[in-house]
C-alpha positions as CSV (number, residue, x, y, z in Angstrom):
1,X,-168.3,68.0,221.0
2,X,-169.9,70.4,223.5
3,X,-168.1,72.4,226.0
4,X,-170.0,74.3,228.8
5,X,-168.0,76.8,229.7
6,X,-164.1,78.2,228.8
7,X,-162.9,76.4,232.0
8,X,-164.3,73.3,231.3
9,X,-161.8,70.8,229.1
10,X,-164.9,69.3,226.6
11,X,-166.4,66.0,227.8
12,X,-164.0,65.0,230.0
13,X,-165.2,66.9,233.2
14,X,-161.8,68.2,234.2
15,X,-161.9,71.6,235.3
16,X,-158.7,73.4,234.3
17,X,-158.9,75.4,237.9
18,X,-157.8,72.2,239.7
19,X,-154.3,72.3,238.1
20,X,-152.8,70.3,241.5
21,X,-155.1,66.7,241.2
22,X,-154.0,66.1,238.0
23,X,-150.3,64.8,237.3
24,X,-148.2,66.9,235.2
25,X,-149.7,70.0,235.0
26,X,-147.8,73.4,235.7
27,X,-145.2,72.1,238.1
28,X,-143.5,69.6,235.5
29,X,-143.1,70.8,231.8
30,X,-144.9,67.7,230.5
31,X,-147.4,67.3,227.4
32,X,-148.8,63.7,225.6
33,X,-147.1,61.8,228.3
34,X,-143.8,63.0,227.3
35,X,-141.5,64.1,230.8
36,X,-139.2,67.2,230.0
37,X,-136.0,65.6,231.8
38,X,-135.2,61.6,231.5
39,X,-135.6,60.0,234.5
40,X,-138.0,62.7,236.1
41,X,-141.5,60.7,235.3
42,X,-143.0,60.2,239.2
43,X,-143.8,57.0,240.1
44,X,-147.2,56.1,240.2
45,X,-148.1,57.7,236.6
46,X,-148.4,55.3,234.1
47,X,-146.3,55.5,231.2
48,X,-148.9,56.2,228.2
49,X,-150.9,58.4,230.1
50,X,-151.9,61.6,229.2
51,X,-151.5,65.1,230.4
52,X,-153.5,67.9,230.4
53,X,-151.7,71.5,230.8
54,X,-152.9,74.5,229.5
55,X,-152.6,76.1,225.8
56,X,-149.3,77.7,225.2
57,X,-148.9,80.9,222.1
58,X,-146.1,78.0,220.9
59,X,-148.8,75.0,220.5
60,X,-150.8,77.1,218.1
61,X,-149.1,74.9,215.1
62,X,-149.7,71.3,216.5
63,X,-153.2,72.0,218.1
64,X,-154.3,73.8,214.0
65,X,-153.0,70.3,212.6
66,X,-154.7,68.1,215.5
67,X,-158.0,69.9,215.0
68,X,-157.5,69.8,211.0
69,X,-157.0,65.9,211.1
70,X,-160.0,65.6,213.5
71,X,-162.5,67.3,211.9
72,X,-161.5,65.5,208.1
73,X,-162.2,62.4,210.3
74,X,-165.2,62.9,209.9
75,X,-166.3,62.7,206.4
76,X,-166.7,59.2,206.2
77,X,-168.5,58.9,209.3
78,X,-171.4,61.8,207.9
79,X,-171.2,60.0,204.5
80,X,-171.3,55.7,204.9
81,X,-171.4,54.9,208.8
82,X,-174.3,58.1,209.3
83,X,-176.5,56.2,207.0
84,X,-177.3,53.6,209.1
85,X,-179.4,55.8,211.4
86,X,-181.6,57.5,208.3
87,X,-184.1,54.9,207.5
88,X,-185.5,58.2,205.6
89,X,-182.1,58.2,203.0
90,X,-182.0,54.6,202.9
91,X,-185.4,54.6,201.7
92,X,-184.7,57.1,199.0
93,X,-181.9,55.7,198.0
94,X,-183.3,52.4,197.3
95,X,-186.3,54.2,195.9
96,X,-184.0,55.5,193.5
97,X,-182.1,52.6,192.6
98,X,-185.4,50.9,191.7
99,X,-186.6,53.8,189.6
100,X,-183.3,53.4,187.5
101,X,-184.2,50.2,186.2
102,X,-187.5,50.6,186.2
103,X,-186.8,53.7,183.4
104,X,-183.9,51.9,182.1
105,X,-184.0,48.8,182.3
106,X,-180.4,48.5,183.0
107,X,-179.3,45.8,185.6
108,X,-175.6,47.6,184.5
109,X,-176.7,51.4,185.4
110,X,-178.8,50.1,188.2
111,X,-175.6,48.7,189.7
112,X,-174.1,51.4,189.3
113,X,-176.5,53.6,191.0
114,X,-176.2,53.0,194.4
115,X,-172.0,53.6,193.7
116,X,-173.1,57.1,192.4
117,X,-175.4,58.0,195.4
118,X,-172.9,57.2,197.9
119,X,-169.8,59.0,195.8
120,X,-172.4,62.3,195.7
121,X,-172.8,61.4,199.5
122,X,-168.9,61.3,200.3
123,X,-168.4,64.4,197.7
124,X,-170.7,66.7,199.6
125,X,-170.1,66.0,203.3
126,X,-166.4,66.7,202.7
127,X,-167.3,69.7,200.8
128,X,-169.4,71.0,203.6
129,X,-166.7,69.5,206.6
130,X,-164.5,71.3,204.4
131,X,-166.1,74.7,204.8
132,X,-166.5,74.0,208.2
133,X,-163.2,73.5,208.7
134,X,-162.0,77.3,206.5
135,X,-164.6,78.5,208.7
136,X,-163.0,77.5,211.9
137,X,-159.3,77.9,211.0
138,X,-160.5,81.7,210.4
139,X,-162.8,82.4,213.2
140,X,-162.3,80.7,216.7
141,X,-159.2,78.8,216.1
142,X,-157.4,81.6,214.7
143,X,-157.2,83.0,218.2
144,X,-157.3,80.3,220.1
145,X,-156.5,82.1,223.2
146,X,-159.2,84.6,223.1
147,X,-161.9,82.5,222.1
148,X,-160.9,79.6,224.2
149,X,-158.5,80.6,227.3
150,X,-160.2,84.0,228.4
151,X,-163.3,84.2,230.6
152,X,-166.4,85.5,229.6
């Protein structure tokens, strides 16, 4: 994800400054498409859209858990769906599987190796998505507002 500036809400190009062009921001107490009063939704907003307001001290709970689930949605993407773009690891890993029964041969163990590259695989992108993630929950998303909602 890559944000260019503080103002700047990630990918999607919507500037925080221009609170009035989008629905829902500011004037009307609304957050994931959720009005704050039955009956007060305007009309031509769609039901499951959703709204963009800025960072409240009270959202620091439920924006930790969103960015926690997030980022451990990850590790299988790094471990199984990221190998289809390394020719390089598939390589090895197939260069390894035929050394196995080529030392051993063992049509058993040489089964099993590919199962034991891909658990190592899984084991240590969660381990390093996981230190990531301590990283973050310490540094930057610790004070959200600082690092996030104030200028530079």
């Amino acid at each position: 994800m890559h944000c260019s500036s503080p103002k700047m809400v990630c990918e999607t190009k919507i500037v925080a400054d221009e609170h009035d062009a989008i629905p829902g921001t500011k004037k009307e107490s609304m957050m994931w498409g959720s009005p704050a009063a039955p009956g007060a939704e305007p009309k031509d907003v769609r039901r499951d859209a959703v709204f963009i307001r800025e960072f409240e001290r009270g959202d620091q709970k439920e924006v930790l858990r969103i960015f926690h689930e997030g980022i451990m949605e990850r590790i299988p993407n790094t471990a199984f769906r990221g190998i289809w773009q390394q020719p390089r690891t598939q390589f090895i890993y197939a260069f390894l599987t035929v050394m196995c029964f080529y030392m051993t041969k063992s049509v058993t163990l040489t089964c099993c190796a590919p199962l034991i590259l891909m658990g190592a695989r899984y084991y240590y992108s969660r381990k390093v998505i996981q230190s990531y993630l301590e990283r973050a929950l310490h540094t930057d998303m610790a004070d959200i507002e600082a690092y996030y909602m104030k200028p530079t």
